[in-house]
MARBA-12035 format. One record per residue: residue in three letters; x, y, z of N, C-alpha, C in turn. Coordinates in pm, whole numbers, padded with zeros to 5 digits, always signed. Layout:
ALAXYZXYZXYZ
...
//
This chain:
UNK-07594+00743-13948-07453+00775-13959-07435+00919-14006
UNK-07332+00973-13981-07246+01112-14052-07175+01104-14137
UNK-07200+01170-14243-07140+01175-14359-07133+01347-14407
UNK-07067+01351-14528-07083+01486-14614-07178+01464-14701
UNK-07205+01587-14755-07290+01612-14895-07277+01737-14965
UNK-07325+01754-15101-07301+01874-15136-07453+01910-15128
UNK-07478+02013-15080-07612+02067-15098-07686+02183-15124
UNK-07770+02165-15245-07811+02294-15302-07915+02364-15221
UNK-07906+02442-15180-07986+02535-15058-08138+02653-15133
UNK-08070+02663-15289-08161+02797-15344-08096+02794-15435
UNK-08197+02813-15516-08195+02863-15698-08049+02950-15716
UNK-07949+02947-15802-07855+02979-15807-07776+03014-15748
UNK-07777+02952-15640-07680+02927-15538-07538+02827-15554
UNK-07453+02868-15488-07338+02732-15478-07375+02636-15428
UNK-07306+02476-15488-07347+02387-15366-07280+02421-15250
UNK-07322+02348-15137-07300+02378-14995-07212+02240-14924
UNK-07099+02258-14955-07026+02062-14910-07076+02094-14738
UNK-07151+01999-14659-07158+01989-14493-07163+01851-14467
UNK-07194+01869-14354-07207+01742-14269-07372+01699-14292
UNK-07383+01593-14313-07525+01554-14305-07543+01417-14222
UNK-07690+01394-14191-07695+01254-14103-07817+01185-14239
UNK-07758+01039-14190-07793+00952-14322-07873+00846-14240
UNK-07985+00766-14286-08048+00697-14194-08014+00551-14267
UNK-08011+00447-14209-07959+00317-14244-08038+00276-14359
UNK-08089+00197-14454-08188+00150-14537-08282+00089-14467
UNK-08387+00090-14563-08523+00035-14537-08534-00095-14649
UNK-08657-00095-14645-08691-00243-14689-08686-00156-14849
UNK-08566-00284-14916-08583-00264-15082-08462-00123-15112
UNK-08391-00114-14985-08301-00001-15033-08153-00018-15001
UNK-08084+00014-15042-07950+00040-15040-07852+00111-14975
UNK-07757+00103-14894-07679+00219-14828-07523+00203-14924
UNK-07475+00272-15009-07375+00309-15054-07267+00367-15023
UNK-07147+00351-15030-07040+00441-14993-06964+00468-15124
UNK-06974+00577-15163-06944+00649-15304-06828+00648-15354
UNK-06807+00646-15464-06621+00632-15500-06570+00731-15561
UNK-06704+00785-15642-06685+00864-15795-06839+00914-15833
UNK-06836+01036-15900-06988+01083-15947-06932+01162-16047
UNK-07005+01145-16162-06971+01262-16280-07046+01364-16230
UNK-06986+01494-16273-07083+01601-16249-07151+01650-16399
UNK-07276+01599-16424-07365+01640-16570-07379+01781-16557
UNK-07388+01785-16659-07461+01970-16697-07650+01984-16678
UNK-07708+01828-16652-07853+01802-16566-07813+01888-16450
UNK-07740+01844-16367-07726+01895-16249-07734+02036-16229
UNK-07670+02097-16350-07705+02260-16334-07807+02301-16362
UNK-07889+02216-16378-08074+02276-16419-08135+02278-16308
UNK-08064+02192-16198-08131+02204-16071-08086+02359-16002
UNK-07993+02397-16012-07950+02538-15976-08033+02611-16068
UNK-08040+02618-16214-08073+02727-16263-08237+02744-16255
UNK-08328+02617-16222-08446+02596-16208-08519+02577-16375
UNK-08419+02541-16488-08465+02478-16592-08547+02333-16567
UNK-08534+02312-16470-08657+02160-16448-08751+02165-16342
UNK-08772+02302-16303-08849+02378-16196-09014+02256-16223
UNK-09025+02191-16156-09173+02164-16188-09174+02004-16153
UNK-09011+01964-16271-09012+01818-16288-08912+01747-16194
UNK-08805+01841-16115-08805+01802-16023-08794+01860-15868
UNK-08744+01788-15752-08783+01858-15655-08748+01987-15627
UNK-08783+02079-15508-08746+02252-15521-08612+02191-15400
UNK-08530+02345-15407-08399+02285-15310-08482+02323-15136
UNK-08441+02254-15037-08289+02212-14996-08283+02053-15068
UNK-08202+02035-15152-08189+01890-15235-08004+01860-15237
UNK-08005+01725-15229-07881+01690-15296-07868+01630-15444
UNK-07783+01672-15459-07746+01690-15662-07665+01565-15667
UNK-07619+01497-15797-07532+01431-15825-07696+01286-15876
UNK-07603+01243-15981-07702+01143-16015-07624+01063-16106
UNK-07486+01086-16129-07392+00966-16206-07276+00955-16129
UNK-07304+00819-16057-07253+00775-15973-07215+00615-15953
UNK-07095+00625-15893-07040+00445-15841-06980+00466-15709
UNK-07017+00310-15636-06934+00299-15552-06958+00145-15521
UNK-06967+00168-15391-06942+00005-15334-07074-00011-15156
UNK-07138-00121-15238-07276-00155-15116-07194-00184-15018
UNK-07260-00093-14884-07250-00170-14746-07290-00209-14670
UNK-07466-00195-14670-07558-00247-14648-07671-00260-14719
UNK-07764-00332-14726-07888-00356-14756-08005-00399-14653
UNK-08120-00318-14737-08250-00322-14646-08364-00494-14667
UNK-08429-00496-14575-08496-00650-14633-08572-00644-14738
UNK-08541-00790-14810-08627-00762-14978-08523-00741-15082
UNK-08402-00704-14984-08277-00704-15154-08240-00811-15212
UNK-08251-00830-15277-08138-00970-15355-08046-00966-15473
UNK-08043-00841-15520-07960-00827-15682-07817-00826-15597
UNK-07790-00694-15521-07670-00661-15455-07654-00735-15324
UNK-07518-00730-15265-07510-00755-15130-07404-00660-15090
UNK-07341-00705-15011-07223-00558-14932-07130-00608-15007
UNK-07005-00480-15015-06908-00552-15099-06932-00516-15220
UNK-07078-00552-15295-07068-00548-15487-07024-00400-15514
UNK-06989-00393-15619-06930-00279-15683-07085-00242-15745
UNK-07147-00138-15759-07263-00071-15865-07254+00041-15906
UNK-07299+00064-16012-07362+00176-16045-07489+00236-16073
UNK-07504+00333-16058-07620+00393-16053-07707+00435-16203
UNK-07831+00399-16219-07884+00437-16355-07991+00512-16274
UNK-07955+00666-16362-08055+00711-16318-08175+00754-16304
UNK-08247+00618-16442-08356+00618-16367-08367+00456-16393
UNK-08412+00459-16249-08463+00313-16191-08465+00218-16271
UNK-08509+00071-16260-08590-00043-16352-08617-00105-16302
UNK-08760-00136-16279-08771-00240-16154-08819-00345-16233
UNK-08827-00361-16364-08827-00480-16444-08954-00553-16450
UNK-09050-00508-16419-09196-00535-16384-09297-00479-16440
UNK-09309-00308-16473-09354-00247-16519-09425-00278-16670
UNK-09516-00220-16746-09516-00267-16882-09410-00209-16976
UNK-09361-00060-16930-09211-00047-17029-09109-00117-17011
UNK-09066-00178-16881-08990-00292-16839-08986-00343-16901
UNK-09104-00451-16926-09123-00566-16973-09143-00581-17138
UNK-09169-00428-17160-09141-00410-17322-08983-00373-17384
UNK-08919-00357-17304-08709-00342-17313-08698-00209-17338
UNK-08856-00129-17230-08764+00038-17234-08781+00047-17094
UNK-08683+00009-17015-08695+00039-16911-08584+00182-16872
UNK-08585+00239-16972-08547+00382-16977-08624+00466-16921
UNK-08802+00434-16927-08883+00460-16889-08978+00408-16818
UNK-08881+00326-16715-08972+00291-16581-09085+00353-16506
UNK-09146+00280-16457-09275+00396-16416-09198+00433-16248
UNK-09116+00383-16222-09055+00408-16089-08991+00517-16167
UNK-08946+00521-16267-08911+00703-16262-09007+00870-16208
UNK-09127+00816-16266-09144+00944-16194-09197+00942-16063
UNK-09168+00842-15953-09167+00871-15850-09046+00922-15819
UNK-08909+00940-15910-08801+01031-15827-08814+01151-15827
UNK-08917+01213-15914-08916+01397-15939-08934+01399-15824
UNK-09008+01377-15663-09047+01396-15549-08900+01434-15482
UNK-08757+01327-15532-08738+01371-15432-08674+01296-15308
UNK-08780+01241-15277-08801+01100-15173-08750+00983-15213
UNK-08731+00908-15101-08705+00758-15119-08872+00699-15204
UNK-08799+00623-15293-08908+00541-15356-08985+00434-15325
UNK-08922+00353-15174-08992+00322-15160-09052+00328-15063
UNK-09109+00474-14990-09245+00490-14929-09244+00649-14907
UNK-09150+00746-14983-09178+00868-14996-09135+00940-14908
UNK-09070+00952-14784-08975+00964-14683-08853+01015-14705
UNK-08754+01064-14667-08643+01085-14649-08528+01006-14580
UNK-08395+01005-14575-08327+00929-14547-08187+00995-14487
UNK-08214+01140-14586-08106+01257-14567-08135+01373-14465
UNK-08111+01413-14396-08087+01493-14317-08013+01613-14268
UNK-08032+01768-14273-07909+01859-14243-07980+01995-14152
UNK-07935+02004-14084-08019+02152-13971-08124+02078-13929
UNK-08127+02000-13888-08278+01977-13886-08403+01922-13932
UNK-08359+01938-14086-08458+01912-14161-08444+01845-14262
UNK-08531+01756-14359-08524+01639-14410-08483+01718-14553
UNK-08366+01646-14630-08339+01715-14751-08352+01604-14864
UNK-08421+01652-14940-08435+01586-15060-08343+01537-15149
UNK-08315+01459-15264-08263+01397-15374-08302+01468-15499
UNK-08136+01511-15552-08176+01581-15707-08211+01461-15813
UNK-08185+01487-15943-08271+01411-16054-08227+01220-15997
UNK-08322+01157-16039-08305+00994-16005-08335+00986-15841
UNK-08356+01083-15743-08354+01007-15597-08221+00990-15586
UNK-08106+01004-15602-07957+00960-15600-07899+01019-15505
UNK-07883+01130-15511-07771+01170-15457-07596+01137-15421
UNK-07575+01147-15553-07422+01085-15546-07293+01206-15539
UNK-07378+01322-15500-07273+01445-15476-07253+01439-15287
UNK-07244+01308-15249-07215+01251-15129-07145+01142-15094
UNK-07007+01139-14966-06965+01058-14941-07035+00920-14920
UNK-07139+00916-14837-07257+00787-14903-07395+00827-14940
UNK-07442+00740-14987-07639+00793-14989-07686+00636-14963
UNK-07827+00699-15010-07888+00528-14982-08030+00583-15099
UNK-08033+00473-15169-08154+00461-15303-08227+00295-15293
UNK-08279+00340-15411-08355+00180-15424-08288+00079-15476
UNK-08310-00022-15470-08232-00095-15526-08257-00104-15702
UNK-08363-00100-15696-08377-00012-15888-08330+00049-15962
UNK-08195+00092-15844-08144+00217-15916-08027+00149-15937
UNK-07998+00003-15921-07841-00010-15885-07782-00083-15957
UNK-07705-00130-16014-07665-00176-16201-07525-00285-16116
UNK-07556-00408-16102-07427-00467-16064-07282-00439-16157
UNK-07209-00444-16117-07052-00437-16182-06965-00556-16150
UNK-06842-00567-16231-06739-00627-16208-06649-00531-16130
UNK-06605-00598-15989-06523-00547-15913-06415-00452-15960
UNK-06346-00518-16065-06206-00458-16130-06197-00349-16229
UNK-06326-00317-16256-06325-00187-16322-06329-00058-16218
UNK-06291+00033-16269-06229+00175-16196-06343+00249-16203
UNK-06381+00275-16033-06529+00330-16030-06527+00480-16123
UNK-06437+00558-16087-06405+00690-16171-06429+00674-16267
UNK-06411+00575-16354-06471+00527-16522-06666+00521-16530
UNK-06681+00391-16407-06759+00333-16435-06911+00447-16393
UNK-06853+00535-16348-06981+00645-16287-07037+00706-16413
UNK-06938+00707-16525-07002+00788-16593-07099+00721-16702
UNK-07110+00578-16649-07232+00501-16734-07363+00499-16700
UNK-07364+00571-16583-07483+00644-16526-07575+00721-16589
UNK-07507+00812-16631-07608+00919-16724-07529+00932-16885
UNK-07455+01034-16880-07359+01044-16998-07350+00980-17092
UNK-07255+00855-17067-07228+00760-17182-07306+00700-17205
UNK-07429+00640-17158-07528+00582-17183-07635+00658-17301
UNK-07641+00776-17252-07756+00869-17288-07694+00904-17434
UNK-07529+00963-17437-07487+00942-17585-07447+00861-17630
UNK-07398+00760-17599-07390+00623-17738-07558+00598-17759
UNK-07659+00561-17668-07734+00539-17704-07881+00636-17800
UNK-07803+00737-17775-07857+00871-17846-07839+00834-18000
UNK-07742+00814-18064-07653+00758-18192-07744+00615-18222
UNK-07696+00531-18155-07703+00359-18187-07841+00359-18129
UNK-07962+00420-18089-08085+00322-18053-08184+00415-18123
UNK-08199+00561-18049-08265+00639-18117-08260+00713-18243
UNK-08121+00737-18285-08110+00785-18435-08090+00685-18505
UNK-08021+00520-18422-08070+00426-18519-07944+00406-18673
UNK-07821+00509-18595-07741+00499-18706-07680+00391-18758
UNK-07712+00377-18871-07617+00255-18945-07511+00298-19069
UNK-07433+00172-19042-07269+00162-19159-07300+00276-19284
UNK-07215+00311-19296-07217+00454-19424-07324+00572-19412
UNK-07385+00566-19292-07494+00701-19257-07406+00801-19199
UNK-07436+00947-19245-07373+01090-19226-07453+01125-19099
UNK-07390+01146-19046-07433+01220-18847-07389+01330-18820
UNK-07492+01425-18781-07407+01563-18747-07473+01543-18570
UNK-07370+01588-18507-07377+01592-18333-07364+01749-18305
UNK-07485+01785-18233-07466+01909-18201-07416+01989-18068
UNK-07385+01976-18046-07319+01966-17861-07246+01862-17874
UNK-07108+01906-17832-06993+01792-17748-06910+01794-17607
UNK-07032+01802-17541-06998+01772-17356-06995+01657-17371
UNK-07058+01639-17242-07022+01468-17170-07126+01390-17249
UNK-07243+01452-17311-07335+01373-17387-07304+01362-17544
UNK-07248+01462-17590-07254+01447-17745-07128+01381-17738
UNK-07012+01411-17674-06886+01338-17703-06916+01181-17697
UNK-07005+01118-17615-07023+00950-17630-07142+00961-17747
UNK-07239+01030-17794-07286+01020-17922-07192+01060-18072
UNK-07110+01100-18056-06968+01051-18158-06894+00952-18197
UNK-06890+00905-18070-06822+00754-18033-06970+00644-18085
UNK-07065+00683-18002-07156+00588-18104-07155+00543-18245
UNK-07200+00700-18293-07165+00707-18403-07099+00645-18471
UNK-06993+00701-18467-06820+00594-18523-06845+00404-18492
UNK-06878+00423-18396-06877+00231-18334-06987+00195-18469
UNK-07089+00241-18475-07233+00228-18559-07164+00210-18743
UNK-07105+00265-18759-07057+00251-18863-07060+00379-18947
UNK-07051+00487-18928-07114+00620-18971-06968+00696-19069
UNK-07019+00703-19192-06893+00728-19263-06821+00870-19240
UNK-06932+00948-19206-06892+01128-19160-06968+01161-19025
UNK-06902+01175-18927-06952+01196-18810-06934+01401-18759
UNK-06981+01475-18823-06961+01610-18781-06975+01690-18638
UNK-06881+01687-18570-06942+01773-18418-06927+01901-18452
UNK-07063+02007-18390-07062+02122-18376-07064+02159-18240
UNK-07006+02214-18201-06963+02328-18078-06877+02415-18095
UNK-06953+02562-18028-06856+02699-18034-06716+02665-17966
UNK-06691+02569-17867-06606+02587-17795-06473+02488-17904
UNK-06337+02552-17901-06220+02496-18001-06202+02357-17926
UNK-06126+02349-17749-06128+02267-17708-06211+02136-17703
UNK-06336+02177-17717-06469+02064-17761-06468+01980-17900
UNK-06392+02102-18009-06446+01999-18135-06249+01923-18125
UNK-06176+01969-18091-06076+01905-18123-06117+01733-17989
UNK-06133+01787-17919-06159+01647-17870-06248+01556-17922
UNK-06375+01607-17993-06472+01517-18083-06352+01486-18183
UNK-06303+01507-18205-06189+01415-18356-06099+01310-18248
UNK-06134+01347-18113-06036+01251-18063-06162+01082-18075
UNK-06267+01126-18050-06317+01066-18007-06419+00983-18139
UNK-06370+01012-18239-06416+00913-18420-06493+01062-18498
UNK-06475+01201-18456-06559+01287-18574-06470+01274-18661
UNK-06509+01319-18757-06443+01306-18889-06464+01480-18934
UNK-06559+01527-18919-06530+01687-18949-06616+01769-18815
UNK-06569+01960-18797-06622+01985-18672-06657+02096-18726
UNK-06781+02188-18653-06812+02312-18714-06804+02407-18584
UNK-06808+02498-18571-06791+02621-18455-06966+02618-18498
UNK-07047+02615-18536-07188+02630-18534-07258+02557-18614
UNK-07395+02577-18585-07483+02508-18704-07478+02589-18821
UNK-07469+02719-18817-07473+02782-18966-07379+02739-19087
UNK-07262+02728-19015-07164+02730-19049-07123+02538-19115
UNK-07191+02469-19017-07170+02337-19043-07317+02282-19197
UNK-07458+02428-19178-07496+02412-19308-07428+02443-19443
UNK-07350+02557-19439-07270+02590-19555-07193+02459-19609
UNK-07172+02387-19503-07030+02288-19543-07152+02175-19612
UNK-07263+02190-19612-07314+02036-19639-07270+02002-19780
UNK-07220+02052-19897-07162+02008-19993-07070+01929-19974
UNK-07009+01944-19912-06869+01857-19861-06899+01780-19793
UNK-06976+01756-19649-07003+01666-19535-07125+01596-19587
UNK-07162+01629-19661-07303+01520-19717-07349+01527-19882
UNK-07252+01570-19976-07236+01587-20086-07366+01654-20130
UNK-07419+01748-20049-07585+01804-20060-07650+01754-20049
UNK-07680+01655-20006-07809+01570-19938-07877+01616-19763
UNK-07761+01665-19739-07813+01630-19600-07816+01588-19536
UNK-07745+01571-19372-07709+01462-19304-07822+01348-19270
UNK-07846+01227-19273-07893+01133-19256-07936+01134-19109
UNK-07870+01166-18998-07903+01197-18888-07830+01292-18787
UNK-07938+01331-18729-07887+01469-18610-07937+01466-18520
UNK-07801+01475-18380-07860+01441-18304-07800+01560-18161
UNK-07935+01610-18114-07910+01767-18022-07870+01662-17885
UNK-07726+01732-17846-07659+01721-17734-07665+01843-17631
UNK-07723+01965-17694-07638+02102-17630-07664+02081-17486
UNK-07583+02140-17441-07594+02174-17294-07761+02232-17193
UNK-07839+02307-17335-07961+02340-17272-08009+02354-17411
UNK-08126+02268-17409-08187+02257-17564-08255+02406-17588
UNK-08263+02457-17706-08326+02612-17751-08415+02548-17890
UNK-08550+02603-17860-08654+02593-17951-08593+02654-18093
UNK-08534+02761-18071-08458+02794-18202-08372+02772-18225
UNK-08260+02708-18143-08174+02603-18219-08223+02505-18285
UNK-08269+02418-18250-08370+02309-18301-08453+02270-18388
UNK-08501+02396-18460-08588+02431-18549-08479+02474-18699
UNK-08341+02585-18634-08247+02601-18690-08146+02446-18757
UNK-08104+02345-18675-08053+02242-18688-08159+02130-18762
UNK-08315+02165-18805-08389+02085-18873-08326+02123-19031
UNK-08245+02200-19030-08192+02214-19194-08113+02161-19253
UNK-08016+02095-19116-07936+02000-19153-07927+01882-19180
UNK-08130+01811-19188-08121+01698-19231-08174+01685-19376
UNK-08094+01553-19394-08181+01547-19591-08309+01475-19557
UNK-08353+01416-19727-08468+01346-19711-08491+01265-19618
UNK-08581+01229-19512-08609+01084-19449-08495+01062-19346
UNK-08438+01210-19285-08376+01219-19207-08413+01196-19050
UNK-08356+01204-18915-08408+01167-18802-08347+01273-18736
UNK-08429+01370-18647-08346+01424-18584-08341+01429-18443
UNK-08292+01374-18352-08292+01287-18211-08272+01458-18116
UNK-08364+01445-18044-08360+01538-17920-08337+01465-17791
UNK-08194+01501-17722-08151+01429-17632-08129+01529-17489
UNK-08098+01655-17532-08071+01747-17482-08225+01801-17392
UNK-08182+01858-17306-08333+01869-17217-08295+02018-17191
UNK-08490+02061-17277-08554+02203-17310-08582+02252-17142
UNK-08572+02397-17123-08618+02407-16992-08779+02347-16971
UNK-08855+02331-16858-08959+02352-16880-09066+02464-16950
UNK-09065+02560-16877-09087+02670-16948-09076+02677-17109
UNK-09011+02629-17153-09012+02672-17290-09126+02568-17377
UNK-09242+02655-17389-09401+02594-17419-09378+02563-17581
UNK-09300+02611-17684-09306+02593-17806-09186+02564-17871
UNK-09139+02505-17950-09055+02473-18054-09029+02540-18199
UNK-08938+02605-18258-08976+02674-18365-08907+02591-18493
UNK-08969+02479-18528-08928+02367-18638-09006+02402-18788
UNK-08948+02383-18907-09056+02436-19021-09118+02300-19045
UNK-09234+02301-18992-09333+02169-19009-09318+02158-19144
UNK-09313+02170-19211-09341+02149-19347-09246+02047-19411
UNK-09151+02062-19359-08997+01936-19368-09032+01819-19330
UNK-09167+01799-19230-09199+01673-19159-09271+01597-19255
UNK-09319+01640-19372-09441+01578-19451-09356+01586-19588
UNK-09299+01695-19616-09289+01706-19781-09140+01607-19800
UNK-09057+01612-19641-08911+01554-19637-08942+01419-19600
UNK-09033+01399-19521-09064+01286-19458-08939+01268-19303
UNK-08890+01403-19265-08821+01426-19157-08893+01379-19033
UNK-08808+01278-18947-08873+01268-18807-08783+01379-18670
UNK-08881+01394-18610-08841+01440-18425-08890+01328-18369
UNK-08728+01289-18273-08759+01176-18216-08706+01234-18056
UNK-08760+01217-17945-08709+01228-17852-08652+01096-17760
UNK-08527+01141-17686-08458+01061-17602-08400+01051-17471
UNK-08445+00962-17391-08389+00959-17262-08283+00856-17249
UNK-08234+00905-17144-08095+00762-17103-08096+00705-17301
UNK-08046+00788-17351-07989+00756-17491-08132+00601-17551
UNK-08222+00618-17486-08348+00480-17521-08271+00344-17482
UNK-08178+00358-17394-08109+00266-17378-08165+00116-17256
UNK-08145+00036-17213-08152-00045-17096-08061-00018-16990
UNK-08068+00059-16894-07937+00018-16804-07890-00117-16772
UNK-07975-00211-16740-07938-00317-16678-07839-00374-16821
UNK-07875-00425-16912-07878-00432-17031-07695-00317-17071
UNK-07693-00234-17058-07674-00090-17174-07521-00097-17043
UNK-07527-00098-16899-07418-00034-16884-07291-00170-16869
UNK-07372-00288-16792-07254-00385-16824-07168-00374-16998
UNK-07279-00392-17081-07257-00406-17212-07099-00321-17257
UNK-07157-00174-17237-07047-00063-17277-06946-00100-17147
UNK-06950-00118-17083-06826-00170-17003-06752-00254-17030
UNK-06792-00347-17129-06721-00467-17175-06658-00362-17327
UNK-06758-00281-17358-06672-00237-17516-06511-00143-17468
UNK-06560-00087-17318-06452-00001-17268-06323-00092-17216
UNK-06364-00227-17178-06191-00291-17138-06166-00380-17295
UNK-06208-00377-17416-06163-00420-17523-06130-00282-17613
UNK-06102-00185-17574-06068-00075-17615-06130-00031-17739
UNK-06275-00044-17731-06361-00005-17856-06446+00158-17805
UNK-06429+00155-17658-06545+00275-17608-06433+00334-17534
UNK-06408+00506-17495-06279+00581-17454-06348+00651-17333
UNK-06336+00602-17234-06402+00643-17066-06298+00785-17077
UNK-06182+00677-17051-06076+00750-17016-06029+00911-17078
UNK-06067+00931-17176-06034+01062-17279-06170+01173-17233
UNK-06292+01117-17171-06400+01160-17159-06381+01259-17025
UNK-06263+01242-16926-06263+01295-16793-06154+01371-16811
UNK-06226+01485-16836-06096+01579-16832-06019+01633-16712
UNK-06081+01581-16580-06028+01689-16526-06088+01571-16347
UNK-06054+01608-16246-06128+01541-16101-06117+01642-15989
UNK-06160+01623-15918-06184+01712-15807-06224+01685-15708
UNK-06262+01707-15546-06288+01624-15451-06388+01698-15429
UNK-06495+01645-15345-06647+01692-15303-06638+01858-15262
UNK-06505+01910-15226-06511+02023-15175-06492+02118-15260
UNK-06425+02027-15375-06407+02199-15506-06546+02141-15631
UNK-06641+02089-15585-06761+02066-15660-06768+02220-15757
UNK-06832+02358-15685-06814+02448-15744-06706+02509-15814
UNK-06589+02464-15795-06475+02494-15947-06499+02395-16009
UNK-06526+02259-16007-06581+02159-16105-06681+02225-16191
UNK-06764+02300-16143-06898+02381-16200-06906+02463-16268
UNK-06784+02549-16202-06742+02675-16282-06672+02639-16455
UNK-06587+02525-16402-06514+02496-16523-06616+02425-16648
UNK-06728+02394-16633-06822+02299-16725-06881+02424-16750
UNK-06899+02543-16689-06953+02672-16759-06886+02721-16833
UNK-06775+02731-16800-06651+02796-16892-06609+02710-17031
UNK-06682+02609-17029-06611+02456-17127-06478+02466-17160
UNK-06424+02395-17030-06287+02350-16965-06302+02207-16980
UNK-06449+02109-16951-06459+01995-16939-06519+01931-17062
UNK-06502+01803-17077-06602+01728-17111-06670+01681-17000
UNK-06597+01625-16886-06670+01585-16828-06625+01562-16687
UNK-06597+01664-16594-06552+01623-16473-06575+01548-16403
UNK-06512+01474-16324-06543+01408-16210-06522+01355-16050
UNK-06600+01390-15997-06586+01381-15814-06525+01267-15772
UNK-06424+01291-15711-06340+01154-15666-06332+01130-15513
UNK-06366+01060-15454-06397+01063-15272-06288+00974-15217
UNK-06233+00890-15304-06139+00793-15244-05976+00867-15247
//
C-alpha cells in the first residue's frame, strides 16, 4: 500500500513528510493505521546523531510514541486483531525472555534487535521510498507515519474509548517518567524529590512523584514556561537551575538533602550529573533517565559521596516500568483523574508541520507535542 511518512534522510537534516510504499505484514507482525504519535526529544538524537552507534544510520523513519488502530495481522498473531485500539511500547516484550519472565520486560532481549532498524521478525524491511528500503528509528516503530507495521511485541492492547492523542503518549514519556519516580527512585510518602528536566519526561516524573507520596517535589528547568507547568502538575517548589535549587536546600530539604533525584534533561551532560550529585543527602538515589550521547566515554560524579554518603547511581529505561503491565495501569489512573495526559500536550500538529513541532521542543514551547493524523 501507499502511505506518508516523515523521513530523516541525514544527520541534521529536516524530516522529509513523502509518499512511501508499505508492505502488508508477515508472520508475527502488525499493519497499523496511526491516530497520534508524541514527538520525544529521543527522536532528536536521531537527527543530531547522539545515539550514532545504538541506533540505525538515516534514511530511517522517526516516531516511536505512538497509537492507533490494527488493520491487519500477519500469521502467529493472537494478542490483537483488526479493529483493537494499541499502543506502542517502545521497546518490545515478548514475555519469554529471562528479563520477561523476571517483570523487567523493560529490557526485553527483543530490544536490541530494534537498534538494526529492521523488522524483528526476520531483519527485512517493510518500508520503502526512491527505491530503496528505509529503516525504523528507536523501537522498529515508526509512528511518524500515516501507517507502519511492527511486531506484535511492540503492541500494548487498549480500551477502545480512550483518546488515542492521550493514549500515545504512554509509549515512551509517561511511562519512562512516572516510572522514573515510583520504580526506580522508589519514592515513598514524605520523601523530598528534586526533578531535573521538565519536558515530556520529567513533567510525568513530578506527577509520579506527587502520586508516590513525596512531601516536596522540586522541578528544575531554565525554561519559566516549564517550571510553572511542573506546579501544574504536583511540584511544590521550582529552580531556574541546579545551582540555584542547591542554595535553596535549607528550605526544600531543611539541609539534608533531597532524598531523591531524578535526571530528566533533554540530553544528559556528564557535568551536569556529577553537578546534581550535590543535591542528594545521606543514602540518597540518584536515577539517570535522561540519555547521555554515546560519545560521551566519562561521567564527572565525586565518587567519594558513593561510599562515605552511601549515595546510589541508578540507571533507567521505560521509567523500569512493564508496558504490558505499566500502560493499561496509568490509563486507568488517567480516566479516574489521578494522572494529567491532558495538561501534558501542549500543543498538535499534522505530519506535515512535524518540523515546527521540532522547532518548538527546541525553543521549549512544549512539553510535549503531538502528531495528529485523524
Amino acid at each position: 500500500m501507499k502511505t506518508k511518512a516523515a523521513i530523516l534522510w541525514g544527520r541534521d537534516q529536516p524530516w522529509s513528510v513523502e509518499e512511501i510504499e508499505l508492505d502488508p505484514p508477515k508472520a508475527g507482525e502488525v499493519l497499523v493505521r496511526m491516530v497520534a504519535s508524541g514527538m520525544c526529544h529521543s527522536d532528536e538524537h536521531l537527527v543530531t546523531g547522539d545515539l550514532a552507534g545504538a541506533t540505525p544510520e538515516p534514511p530511517l523513519i522517526g516516531g516511536h510514541e505512538g497509537a492507533g488502530v490494527v488493520m491487519e495481522v500477519g500469521d502467529g498473531v493472537f494478542s490483537v486483531v483488526p479493529g483493537d485500539h494499541v499502543v506502542f511500547g517502545f521497546v518490545p516484550a515478548c514475555g519469554r525472555c529471562p528479563s520477561c519472565a523476571e517483570g523487567h520486560s523493560n529490557l526485553c532481549d527483543l530490544g536490541g534487535a530494534t537498534a538494526t532498524g529492521w523488522q524483528i521478525s526476520d531483519g527485512t524491511a517493510r518500508h520503502h521510498a526512491k527505491g530503496q528500503d528505509i529503516a525504523l528509528g528507536i523501537g522498529a516503530l515508526g509512528t511518524f507515519a500515516l501507517h507502519t507495521v511492527v511486531h506484535e511485541a511492540s503492541c500494548i492492547k487498549i480500551d477502545n474509548d480512550v483518546p488515542l492523542d492521550r493514549a500515545c503518549l504512554l509509549g515512551c514519556g509517561v511511562v519512562t517518567g512516572w516510572g522514573s519516580a515510583v520504580y526506580a527512585a522508589e519514592v515513598k510518602p514524605g520523601d523530598t524529590v528534586a526533578v531535573v528536566g521538565v519536558g515530556g519526561i520529567g513533567a510525568n516524573a513530578v506527577q509520579g512523584a506527587k502520586l508516590a507520596g513525596a512531601r516536596v517535589v522540586a522541578a528544575i528547568d531554565p525554561v519559566e514556561f516549564k517550571r510553572e507547568k511542573a506546579m501544574e502538575f504536583g511540584a511544590t517548589h521550582t529552580h531556574a537551575s541546579i545551582d540555584e535549587a542547591i542554595a535553596a536546600l535549607p528550605d526544600t530539604t531543611w539541609g539534608r538533602g533531597f532524598d531523591k533525584v531524578i535526571m530528566t534533561m533533554g540530553v544528559g551532560n556528564g557535568d551536569a550529573l556529577g553537578q546534581a550529585f550535590w543535591l542528594g543527602g545521606k543514602r540518597s538515589r540518584i536515577v539517570v533517565t535522561n540519555i547521555h550521547p554515546v560519545s560521551e566515554a566519562s561521567i564527572a560524579i565525586p565518587a567519594i559521596f558513593l561510599t562515605v554518603y552511601e549515595k546510589q547511581l541508578v540507571g533507567s529505561l521505560f521509567g523500569s516500568g512493564n508496558p504490558r503491565k505499566d500502560i493499561p495501569k496509568l490509563l486507568e489512573l488517567y480516566s479516574q483523574g489521578l494522572l494529567d495526559l491532558d495538561g501534558l500536550v501542549t500543543k498538535t500538529y499534522s505530519l506535515d508541520q512535524i518540523n515546527e513541532g521540532y522547532d518548538d521542543m527546541r525553543n521549549g514551547k512544549n512539553i510535549r507535542g503531538v502528531l495528529k493524523y485523524d
